[in-house]
N, C-alpha and C positions, 0 to 999 in steps of 0.2 A: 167224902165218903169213898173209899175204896174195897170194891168187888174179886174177889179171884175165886176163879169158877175152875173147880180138876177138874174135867172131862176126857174124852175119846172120840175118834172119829169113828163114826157111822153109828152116832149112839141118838136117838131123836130126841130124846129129856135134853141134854147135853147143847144141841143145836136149837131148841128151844129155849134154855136159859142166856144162851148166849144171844138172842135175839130181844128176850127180856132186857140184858143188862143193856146195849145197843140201845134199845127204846129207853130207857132211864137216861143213859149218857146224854142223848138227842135231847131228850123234854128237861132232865135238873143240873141247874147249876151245881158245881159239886161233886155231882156222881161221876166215877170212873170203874172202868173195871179192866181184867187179864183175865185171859182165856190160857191154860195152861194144859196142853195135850200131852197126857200121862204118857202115852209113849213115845211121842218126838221127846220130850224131857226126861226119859229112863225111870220115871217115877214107878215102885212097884207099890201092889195092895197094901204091903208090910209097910213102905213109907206110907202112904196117905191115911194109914189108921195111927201111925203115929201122929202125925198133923191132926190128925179130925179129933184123937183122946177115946175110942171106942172102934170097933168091928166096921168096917165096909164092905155092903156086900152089894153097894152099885154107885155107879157114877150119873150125873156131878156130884159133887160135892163142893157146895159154895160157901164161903165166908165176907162176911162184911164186919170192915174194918175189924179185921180179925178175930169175930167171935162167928163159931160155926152156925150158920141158919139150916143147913142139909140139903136135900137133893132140890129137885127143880120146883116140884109141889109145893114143897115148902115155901123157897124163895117167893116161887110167885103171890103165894098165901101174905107170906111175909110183908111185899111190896104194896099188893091190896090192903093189909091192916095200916100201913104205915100210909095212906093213902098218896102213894109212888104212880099207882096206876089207877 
């Protein structure tokens, strides 16, 4: 299972997904993930709504194994129903 999280630095959703994905990596076999910072990587808004298929109007923005789950809430929602955490 592979994770890629867009984020931003100084963003606290963003630094807390990425410490979600961390804890998954550590506790499942399996799980990996990328942390991909929109502006060291030149990524603009206009790219990552093409990637996401709809409007961004914050970041992160996370996908597993390439189907969009969304921002941080989500994810972590996501990883408690799948019982990850």
């Amino acid at each position: 299972m592979y994770t890629v999280i867009f984020g931003r630095q100084g963003c606290p959703y963003c630094v807390r997904a990425k410490q979600i994905a961390e804890n998954l990596k550590d506790s499942m076999d399996g799980f990996d993930f990328r942390y991909v910072d929109i502006h060291e990587e030149g990524i603009s808004k206009g790219d990552l709504e093409k990637t996401v298929g709809k409007p961004v109007h914050t970041v992160p923005q996370i996908f597993i194994d390439r189907q969009h789950i969304g921002g941080c809430n989500e994810f972590e929602a996501h990883a408690r129903q799948q019982q990850w955490l």
